[in-house]
C-alpha angles and dihedrals in degrees: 000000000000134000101114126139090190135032127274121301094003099101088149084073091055149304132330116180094174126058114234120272110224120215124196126204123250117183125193098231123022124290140253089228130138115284088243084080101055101087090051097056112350091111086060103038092095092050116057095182099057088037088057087047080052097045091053088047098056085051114273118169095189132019117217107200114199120189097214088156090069111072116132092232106052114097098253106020121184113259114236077255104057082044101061090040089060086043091061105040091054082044088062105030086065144047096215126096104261119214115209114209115182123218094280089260123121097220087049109037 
C-alpha cells in the first residue's frame, strides 16, 4: 500500500507502484442497502463473522468492519463489549487487516 503521487487508477497523473487494495464493507447487523444486494450476501448479513469469511473469498484485500448496531440510538444497541467480542472473532476467523470502524458517536466510538 502507498506509494502513489497521483490518485487510483490515474497513473497518467503520475506513479503507482502498488496496485490498489481493495476493502469490502462488512456491517454487524443487516443493511439498509438496497435489495440488489441481497442475493450476493444476504445469507451472510446477520453473521458478521461469516459475511467477513465471504467477503476474503471473494478476494478482499482488506475488511472494513462498521458497527452500525451500536448506536447508541437505536433500541438495542451493542455494548462496547458485544462489539469487541465481534471485533475479535471476525479477527480470527480471517487472514486480512481489518479496519474497525464505531457507530459515528463520540460516547460509543
Amino acid at each position: 500500500l502507498g506509494g502513489s503521487s497521483t490518485l487510483p487508477f490515474m497513473q497518467y497523473e503520475g506513479e503507482i507502484p502498488n496496485r490498489p487494495a481493495i476493502a469490502f464493507e462488512v456491517w454487524d447487523i443487516k443493511p439498509d442497502w438496497h435489495e440488489c444486494f441481497e442475493p450476493y450476501y444476504g445469507d451472510v448479513w446477520d453473521d458478521p463473522v461469516a459475511w467477513a469469511k465471504k467477503v476474503e473469498g471473494l478476494g478482499a484485500d482488506v475488511i472494513y468492519l462498521e458497527f452500525k448496531g451500536a448506536d447508541p440510538e437505536l433500541e438495542n444497541s451493542r455494548s462496547a463489549d458485544d462489539c469487541a467480542k465481534v471485533a475479535k472473532a471476525v479477527l480470527e476467523a480471517t487472514t486480512v487487516p481489518l479496519i474497525v470502524q464505531g457507530p459515528g458517536h463520540p460516547d460509543k466510538d
